[in-house]
C-alpha positions, 0 to 999 in steps of 0.5 A: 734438259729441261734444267738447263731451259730453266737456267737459261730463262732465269740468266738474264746477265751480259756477257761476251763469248770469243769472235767466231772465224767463220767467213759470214761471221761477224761476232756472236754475243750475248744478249737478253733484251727479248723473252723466248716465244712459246713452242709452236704446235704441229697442228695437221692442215685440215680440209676446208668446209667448202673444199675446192669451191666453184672457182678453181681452174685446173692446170694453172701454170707455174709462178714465176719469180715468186709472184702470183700477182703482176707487179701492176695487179691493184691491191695491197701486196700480200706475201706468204710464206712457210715450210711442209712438213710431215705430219708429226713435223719430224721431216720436211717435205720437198717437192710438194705442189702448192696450187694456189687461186684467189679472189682479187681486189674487187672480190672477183675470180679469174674465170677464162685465164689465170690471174692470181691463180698459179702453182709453187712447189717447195724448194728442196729445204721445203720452204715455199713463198709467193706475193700476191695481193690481198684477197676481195670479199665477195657476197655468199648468200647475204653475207660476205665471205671473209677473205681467203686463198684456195690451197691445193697442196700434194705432197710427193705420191700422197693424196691431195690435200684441199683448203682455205687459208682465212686472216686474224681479225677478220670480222666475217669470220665468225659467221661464215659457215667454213672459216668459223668451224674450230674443231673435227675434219674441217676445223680451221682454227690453224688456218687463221694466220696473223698478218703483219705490215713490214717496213714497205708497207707489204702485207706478210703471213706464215704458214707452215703446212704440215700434211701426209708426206715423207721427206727429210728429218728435220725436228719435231716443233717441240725441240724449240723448248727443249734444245733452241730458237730464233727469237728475233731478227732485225732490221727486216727487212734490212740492205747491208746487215742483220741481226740474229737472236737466238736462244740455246737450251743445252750444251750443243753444237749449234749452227745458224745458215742461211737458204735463198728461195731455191733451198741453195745454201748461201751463208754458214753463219755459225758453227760452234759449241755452245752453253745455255743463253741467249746469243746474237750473231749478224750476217752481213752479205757478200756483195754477189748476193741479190736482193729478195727473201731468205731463210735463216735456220738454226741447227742444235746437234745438226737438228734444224730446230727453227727458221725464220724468213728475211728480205734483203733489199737493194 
């Protein structure tokens, strides 16, 4: 296995396999424009210092079409996404309750309604999503609080898990008494996520959760260095068409699908035995499908190795 990666890694050269059949399938070629990305770890979601904090509301009520925040809510508008998991990342977990409460533009809280305070539960192929906008900083003594979303998550007959999800390249993370532990119960080094800008100005973050639970298998992360994964996906967002690179590691029966938001299978893009390389495959839509986000997967020998999320506009 692991000669097979080496060999694939070291190929670099252009080549075509035959069209594939399928009826979302456009072609699948090879292509070796972009490098493999490194495994990702299976680091458990940790506490946060602070806990639950003095804000939270109970009983906030269910979002709805994805938004946290109303549409006319000022800010910068904020998407998040990502996948529960169990805690060795063997298994995806449906059904959990991601309650969700944040500061808004000014720094302030909704202290007697529900404003930027609602609850998502992970649709049954354990993705979650919600749009917001991006969290104020308030003052904490005399220093401000780096921005942050308060996170309940409870996973189906497991205890509840409480936290804070803090942003790369804050400047008020290192002296902040909670944001800056980096090891023991309350670390919060995998709870700093990167934030990106896509091409309607929306700001976006990823961040899988991986918490006590069962559920259905699904891969341990390391598979993506060992058996496959996406390595990039264009134009994204995108209207009519896009674009799916992908790596295999091994000879395997590989499979790319694509999941609307409820976790409902939309599109079998590829289904089909493949050799260590690198492939490009396109989906374009059918016409019935509605603008909003999606989630690509990759299966290797119908292990599901690794997902990325898109957005089809109008």
């Amino acid at each position: 296995m692991k000669k097979d990666r080496r060999q694939f890694l070291k190929n670099t050269s252009l080549a075509a396999i035959a069209a594939v059949t399928l009826p979302s399938v456009v072609r699948a070629t090879l292509n070796s424009e972009s490098t493999i990305l490194p495994a990702a770890d299976c680091d458990p979601t940790t506490q946060d210092y602070y806990g639950q904090g003095p804000f939270y509301s109970p009983n906030a009520p269910s979002i709805i079409n994805n938004q946290l925040a109303e549409l006319n809510e000022p800010g910068t508008r904020f998407i998040i996404s990502g996948r529960v998991h169990n805690l060795d990342c063997t298994e995806y977990i449906a059904g959990a309750i991601i309650d969700i409460w944040h500061a808004n533009d000014a720094g302030a809280y909704d202290n007697t309604g529900f404003n930027l305070r609602g609850i998502v539960t992970s649709n049954s192929q354990g993705f979650y999503l919600f749009e917001t906008i991006y969290p104020g900083k308030y003052l904490n003594g005399s220093a401000y609080r780096p921005s942050h979303i308060h996170i309940k998550i409870t996973p189906p007959g497991f205890p509840i898990l409480t936290t804070q999800l803090y942003f790369q390249g804050d400047s008020d993370i290192p002296a902040d008494a909670a944001a800056s532990i980096s090891s023991g119960t309350y670390d919060a080094t995998h709870r700093i996520v990167p934030v990106t800008t896509n091409s309607s100005g929306q700001q976006e973050a990823t961040w899988d959760i991986v918490i006590d639970g069962s559920g259905d298998p699904v891969g341990i992360e390391e598979m993506r260095s060992t058996m496959g994964m996406i390595y990039k996906i264009y134009p994204n967002p995108f209207s009519d068409f896009i674009q799916i690179n992908y790596g295999v590691f091994q000879d395997a029966k590989v499979s790319l699908q694509v999941f609307d938001i409820q976790g409902r299978l939309v599109a079998n893009l590829q289904e089909i035995k493949l050799k260590p390389e690198k492939y490009t495959a396109e989906w374009r839509p059918d016409s019935n499908i509605r603008p909003g986000h999606y989630f690509i997967a990759l299966k290797i020998n119908d292990v599901q190795v690794h997902y990325l999320k898109v957005i089809k506009e109008s």
